[in-house]
C-alpha positions as CSV (number, residue, x, y, z in Angstrom):
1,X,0.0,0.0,0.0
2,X,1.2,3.3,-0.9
3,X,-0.1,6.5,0.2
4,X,1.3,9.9,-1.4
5,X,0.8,13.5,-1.2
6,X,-2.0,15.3,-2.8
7,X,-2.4,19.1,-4.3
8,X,-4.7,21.1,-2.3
9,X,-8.3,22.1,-3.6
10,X,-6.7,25.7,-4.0
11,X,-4.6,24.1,-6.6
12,X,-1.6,25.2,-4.7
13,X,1.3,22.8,-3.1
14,X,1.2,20.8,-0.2
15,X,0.6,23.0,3.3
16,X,1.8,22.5,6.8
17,X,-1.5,21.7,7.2
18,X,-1.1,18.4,4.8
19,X,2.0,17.0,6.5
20,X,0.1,14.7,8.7
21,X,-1.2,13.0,5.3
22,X,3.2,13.2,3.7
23,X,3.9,11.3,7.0
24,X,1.3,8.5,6.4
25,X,3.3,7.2,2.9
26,X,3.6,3.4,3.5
27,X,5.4,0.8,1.0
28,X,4.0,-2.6,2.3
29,X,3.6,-6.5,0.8
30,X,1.5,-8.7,2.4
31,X,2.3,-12.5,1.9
32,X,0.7,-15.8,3.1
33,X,3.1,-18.7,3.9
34,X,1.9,-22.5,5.3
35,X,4.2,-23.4,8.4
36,X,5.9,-26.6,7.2
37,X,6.4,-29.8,9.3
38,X,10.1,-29.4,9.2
39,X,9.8,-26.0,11.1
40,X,8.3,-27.5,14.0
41,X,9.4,-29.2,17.1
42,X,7.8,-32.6,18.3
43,X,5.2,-30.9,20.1
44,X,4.3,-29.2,17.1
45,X,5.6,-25.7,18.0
46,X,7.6,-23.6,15.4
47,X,10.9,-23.1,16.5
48,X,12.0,-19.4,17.1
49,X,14.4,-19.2,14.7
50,X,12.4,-19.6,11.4
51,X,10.2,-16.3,12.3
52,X,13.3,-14.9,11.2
53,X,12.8,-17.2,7.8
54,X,9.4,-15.7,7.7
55,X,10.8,-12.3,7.7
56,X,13.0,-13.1,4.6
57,X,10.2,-14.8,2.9
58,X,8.2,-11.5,3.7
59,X,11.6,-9.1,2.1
60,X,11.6,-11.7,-1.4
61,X,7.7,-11.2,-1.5
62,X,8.1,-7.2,-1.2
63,X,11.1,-7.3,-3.3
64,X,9.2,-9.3,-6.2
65,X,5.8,-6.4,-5.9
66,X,7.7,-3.4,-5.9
67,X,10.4,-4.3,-7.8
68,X,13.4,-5.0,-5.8
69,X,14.3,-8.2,-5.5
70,X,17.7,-9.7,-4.8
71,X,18.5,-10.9,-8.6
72,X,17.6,-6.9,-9.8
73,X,20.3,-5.7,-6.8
74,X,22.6,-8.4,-7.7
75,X,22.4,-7.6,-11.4
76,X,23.3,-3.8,-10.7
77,X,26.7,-5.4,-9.1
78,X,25.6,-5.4,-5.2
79,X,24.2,-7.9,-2.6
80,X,22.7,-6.6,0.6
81,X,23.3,-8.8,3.5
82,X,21.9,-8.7,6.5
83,X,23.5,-6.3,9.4
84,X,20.6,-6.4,12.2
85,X,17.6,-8.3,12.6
86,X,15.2,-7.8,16.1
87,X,12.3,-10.2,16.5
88,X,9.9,-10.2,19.3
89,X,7.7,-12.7,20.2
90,X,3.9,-12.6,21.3
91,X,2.6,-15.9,20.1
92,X,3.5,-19.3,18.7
93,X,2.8,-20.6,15.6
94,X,2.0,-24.5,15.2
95,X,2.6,-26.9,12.4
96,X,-0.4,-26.5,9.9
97,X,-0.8,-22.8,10.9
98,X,-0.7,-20.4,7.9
99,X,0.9,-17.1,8.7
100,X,0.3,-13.8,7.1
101,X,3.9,-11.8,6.7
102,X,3.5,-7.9,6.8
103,X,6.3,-6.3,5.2
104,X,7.1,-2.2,5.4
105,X,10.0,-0.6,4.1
106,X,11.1,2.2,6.4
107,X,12.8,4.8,4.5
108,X,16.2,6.8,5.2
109,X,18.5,8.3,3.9
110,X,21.2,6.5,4.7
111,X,23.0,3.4,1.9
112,X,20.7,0.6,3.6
113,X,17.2,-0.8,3.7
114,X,15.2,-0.8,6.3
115,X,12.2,-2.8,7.1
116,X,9.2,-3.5,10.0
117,X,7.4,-6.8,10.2
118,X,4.3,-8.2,11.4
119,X,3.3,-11.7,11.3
120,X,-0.2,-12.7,12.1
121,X,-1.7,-16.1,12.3
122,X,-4.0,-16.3,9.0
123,X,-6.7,-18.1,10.3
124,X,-7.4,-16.4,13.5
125,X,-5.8,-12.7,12.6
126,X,-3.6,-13.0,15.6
127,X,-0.5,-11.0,16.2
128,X,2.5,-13.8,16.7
129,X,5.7,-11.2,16.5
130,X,6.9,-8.1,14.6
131,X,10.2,-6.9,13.9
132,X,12.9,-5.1,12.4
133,X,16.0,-5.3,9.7
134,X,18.6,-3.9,8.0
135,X,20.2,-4.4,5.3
136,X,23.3,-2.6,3.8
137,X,24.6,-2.0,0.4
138,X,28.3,-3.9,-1.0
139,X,29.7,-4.1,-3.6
140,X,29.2,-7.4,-4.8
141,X,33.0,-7.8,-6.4
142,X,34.5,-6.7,-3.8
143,X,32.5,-6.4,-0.4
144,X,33.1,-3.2,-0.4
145,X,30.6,-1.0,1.6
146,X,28.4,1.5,0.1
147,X,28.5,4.7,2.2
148,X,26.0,6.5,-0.5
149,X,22.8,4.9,-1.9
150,X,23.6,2.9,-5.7
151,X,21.9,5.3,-8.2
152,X,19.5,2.1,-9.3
153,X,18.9,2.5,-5.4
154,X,17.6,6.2,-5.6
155,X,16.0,5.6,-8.4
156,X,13.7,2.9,-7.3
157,X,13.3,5.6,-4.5
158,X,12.1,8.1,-6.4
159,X,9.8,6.1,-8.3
160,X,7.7,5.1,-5.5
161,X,8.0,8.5,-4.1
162,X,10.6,7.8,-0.9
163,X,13.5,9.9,-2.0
């Protein structure tokens, strides 16, 4: 879902008055995944480690909709690993559960990506965790670490009205 800034009815630009609206702009994916036998324990339970695999799944889902996925970055000559992920916890997820992944890219201005997750049980709208990542920019030759966003970067930025 993407929310942008409109023109006032005078015709004129955007007023102080119209920031609350600016503030509201949201790039989001929603994506359902099936919780798989192999990501529960013998009790059934999902094991805490593969919300984390949820949130990825979530990230390749957003990437694919709003064209960013990992082969387009890796074609303009970077990867983006991984430098902080944050999960909490407020429910578990059992084996046969589906689960709804909410993924929001957080703009900045800094060389990274950041985004907020929300995973909900499908079939009973409960929230099981949210979270938080971040991913930089290197060079994928050479590792090297991108201290200013790629220009394919602010580009996809200022197509979708973040930059």
């Amino acid at each position: 879902m993407k929310y942008r800034m409109k023109n006032t009815k005078s015709g004129r630009g955007n007023t102080a008055s119209d920031t609350n609206e600016f503030m509201n702009m949201e790039l989001k994916s929603r994506t359902k995944v099936q919780v798989r036998f192999n990501e529960a324990d013998p009790l059934g339970i999902v094991w805490h480690g593969h919300y984390i695999r949820y949130f990825e799944d979530g990230r390749e889902a957003f990437g694919n909709i709003h064209g960013l996925g990992y082969l387009e970055v890796y074609k303009q000559g970077f990867v983006i690993p991984i430098v902080s992920v944050h999960c909490d916890f407020k429910r578990s997820l059992r084996y046969g559960d589906s689960v709804i992944v909410e993924t929001k890219y957080i703009p900045c201005e800094a060389a990274k990506m950041k985004f907020s997750y929300r995973l909900f049980n499908a079939a009973t709208n409960e929230l099981v965790a949210t979270g938080a990542s971040v991913q930089v920019f290197l060079e994928k030759e050479t590792s090297t670490l991108q201290l200013t966003n790629p220009p394919f970067f602010e580009d996809w930025k200022k197509r979708h009205d973040l930059a």
